[in-house]
C-alpha positions in Angstrom: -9.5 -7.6 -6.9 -6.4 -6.2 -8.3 -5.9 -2.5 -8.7 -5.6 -0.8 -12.4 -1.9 -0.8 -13.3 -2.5 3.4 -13.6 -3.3 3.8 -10.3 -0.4 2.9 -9.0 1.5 4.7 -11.3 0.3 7.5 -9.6 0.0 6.6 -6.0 2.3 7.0 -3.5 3.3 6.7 0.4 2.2 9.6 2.9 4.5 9.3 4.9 7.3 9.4 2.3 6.2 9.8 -1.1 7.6 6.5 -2.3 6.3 4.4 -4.9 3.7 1.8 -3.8 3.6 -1.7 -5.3 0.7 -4.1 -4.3 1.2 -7.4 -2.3 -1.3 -9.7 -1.0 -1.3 -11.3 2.1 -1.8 -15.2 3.2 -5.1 -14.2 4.3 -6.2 -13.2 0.9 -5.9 -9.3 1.9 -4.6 -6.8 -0.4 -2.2 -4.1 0.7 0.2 -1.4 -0.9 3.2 -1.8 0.3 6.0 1.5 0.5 9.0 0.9 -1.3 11.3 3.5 0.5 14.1 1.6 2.3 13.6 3.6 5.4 9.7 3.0 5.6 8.1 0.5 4.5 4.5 1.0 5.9 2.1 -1.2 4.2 -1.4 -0.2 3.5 -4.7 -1.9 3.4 -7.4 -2.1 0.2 -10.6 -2.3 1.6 -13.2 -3.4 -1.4 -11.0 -2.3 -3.8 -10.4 0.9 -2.5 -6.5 2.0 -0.9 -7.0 3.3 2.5 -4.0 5.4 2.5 -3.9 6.9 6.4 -0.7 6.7 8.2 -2.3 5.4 11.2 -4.1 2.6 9.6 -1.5 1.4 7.9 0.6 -1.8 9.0 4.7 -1.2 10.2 6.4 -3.4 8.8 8.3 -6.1 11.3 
C-alpha cells in the first residue's frame, strides 16, 4: 500500500532530519529509506503505518 505523496513531504529521519523517500523490498515490504549521505537508516511501514523509531529501523549495509 503506497503512502500519500503528502506524507512524505512532510516526514523525515530521526536520527538526522533528512528527507525520506519510500522503497520496497524483494519481500514485498515497504520501508522509508533516509536520504542523508551519512545515514541512511531505513524504516519499516507496518499496515500502512511508518514506524519511525531509531531502534527499529534497518542500518543500511
Amino acid at each position: 500500500m503506497p503512502l500519500e505523496a503528502g506524507l512524505l513531504e512532510i516526514l523525515a529521519c530521526p536520527a538526522c532530519h533528512a528527507p525520506l523517500r519510500e522503497e520496497h523490498t524483494p519481500e514485498d515490504a515497504t520501508e522509508l529509506v533516509c536520504t542523508g549521505e551519512s545515514c541512511g537508516l531505513a524504516y519499516p511501514v507496518r499496515d500502512g503505518i511508518p514506524v519511525l523509531l531509531v531502534d527499529e529501523a534497518r542500518r543500511p549495509t
